[in-house]
N, C-alpha and C positions, 0 to 999 in steps of 0.2 A: 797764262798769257793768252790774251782773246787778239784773232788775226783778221785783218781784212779781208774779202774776197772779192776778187777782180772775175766776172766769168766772160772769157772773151766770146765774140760772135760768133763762131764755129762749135762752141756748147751750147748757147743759145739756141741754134740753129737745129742741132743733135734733141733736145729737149722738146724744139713744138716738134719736128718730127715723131718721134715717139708718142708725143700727147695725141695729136692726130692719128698716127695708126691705131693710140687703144682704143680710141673714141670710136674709131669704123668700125672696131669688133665690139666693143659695149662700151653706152654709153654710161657717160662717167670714167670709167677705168682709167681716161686721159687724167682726167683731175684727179685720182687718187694718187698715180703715179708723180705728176707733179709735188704732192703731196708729198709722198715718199721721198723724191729729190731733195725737199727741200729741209726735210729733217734730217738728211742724212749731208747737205749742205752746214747744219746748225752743227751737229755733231765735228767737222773738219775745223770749224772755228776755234772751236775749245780743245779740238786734239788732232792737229793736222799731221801727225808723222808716221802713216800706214806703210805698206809695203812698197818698198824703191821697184819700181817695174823696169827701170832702161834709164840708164846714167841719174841725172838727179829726178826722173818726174817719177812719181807717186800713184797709186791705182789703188782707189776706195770699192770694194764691192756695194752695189747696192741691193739690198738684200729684197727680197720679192719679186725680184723684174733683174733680166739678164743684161745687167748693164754695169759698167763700171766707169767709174769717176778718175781723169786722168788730169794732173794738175802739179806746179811746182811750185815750192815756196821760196820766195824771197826776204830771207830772213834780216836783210837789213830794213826794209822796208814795213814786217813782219806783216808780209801780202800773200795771200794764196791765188795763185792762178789756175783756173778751171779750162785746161785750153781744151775739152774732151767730153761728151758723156757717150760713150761709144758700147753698141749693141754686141754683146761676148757672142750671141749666135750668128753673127757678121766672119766672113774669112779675116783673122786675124792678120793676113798682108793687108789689110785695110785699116790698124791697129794708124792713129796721129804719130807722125813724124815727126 
C-alpha cells in the first residue's frame, strides 16, 4: 500500500532551517541533507509504520543527521502526516506537541 504525504508548514519550516544551518558550515551539506530527507520521505510512503513515540504519532530516525521524522497516519484517508522534522540534539521539552 503506497500512502500520501501531507507535510504540514512547521516541517517545512524545521527542513529550510536545517538546510540553512548546514549550508553556513559547508556548502552543500544543506542539499545533501534535503537529500537525505527526502529518501527517507520515499521510504515512509511504502512503509509507514515505524516506532509509535507518544499515543498515535510515529518517529522515523534519520539516519546521518540528528534528526527525526514525527508524523501520524490516517489510515482512512491512507495519508501520512509529517507535522515535525525535529533536531534530537535540541532539549527534548521542545519535542511537537
Amino acid at each position: 500500500m503506497i500512502y500520501k504525504i501531507v507535510i504540514e508548514p512547521r516541517a517545512i519550516l524545521d527542513i529550510q532551517n536545517a538546510i540553512d544551518y548546514y549550508d553556513s558550515k559547508q556548502i552543500g551539506l544543506g542539499e545533501y541533507f534535503y537529500k537525505v530527507v527526502n529518501e527517507h520521505i520515499g521510504t515512509l510512503i511504502k512503509s509507514p509504520f515505524f516506532q509509535i513515540r507518544y499515543k498515535d504519532y510515529h518517529g522515523f530516525p534519520i539516519h546521518k543527521f540528528p534528526f527525526i521524522i514525527f508524523y501520524y497516519i490516517d489510515e482512512n484517508l491512507k495519508t501520512i502526516f509529517i507535522i515535525s522534522i525535529f533536531n534530537t540534539a535540541l532539549n527534548p521539552i521542545n519535542y511537537p506537541q
